[in-house]
N, C-alpha and C positions, 0 to 999 in steps of 0.2 A: 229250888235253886234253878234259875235261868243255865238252859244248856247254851252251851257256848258258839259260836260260828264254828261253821265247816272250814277248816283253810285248805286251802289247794295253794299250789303253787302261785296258778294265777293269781288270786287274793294275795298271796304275802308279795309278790311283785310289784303290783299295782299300787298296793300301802308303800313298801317302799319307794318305789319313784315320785310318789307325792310327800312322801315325810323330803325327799331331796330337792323334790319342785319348791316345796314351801319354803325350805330353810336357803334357796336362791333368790328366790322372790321375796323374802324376808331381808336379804344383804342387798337385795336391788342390782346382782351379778347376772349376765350374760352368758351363758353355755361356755365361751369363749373364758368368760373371767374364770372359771372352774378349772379348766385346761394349764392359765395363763401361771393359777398358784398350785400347781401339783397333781394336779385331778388328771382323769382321762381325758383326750379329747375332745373337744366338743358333739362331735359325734356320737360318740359313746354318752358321755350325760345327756344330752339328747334322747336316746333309744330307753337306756337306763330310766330316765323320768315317766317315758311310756309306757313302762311295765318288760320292758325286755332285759333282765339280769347277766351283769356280765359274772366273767371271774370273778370270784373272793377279794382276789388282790386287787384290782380296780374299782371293785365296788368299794373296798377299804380307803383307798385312793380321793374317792371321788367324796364320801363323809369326811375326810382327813381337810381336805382344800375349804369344805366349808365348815369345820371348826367341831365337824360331830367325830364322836366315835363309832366303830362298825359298831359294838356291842349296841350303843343308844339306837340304830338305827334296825336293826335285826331286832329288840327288845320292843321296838315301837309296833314293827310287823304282826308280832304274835299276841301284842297285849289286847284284854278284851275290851270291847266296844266302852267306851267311857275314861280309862285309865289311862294316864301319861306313862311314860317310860320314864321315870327318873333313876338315870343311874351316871 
């Protein structure tokens, strides 16, 4: 059995601001259009897609405006190399 990735912090950040990057570049929305429907800031999804995690509440926020759940997004962080998060 393949041992599984190290996660660090950094890892599970960096997965998710690109599970976030993708599913904005997927709707073809702007930092700004994330803001415009409910999300943080633009600023904040900004940093957030860099790997910089904010609060719960915001990162909740910020999957919410683009149509994900926290769970699917936190689920996607820790699944291992290959596996979708279908939930």
């Amino acid at each position: 059995m393949p041992k599984p990735p190290d996660l660090t912090a950094e890892t599970i950040a960096r997965v998710i601001g690109d599970c976030l990057k993708a599913r904005r570049d997927e709707m073809e929305w702007s930092a700004t259009d994330v803001q415009e429907h409910g999300g943080p800031t633009y600023h904040t999804v900004l940093k957030t897609e860099a790997g910089q995690l904010p609060k719960m509440a915001l990162l909740d926020r910020h999957a919410a405006a683009l149509g994900l759940s926290l769970h699917y997004v936190l689920a996607a962080a820790v699944a291992p190399p290959g596996h979708d998060a279908d939930f």
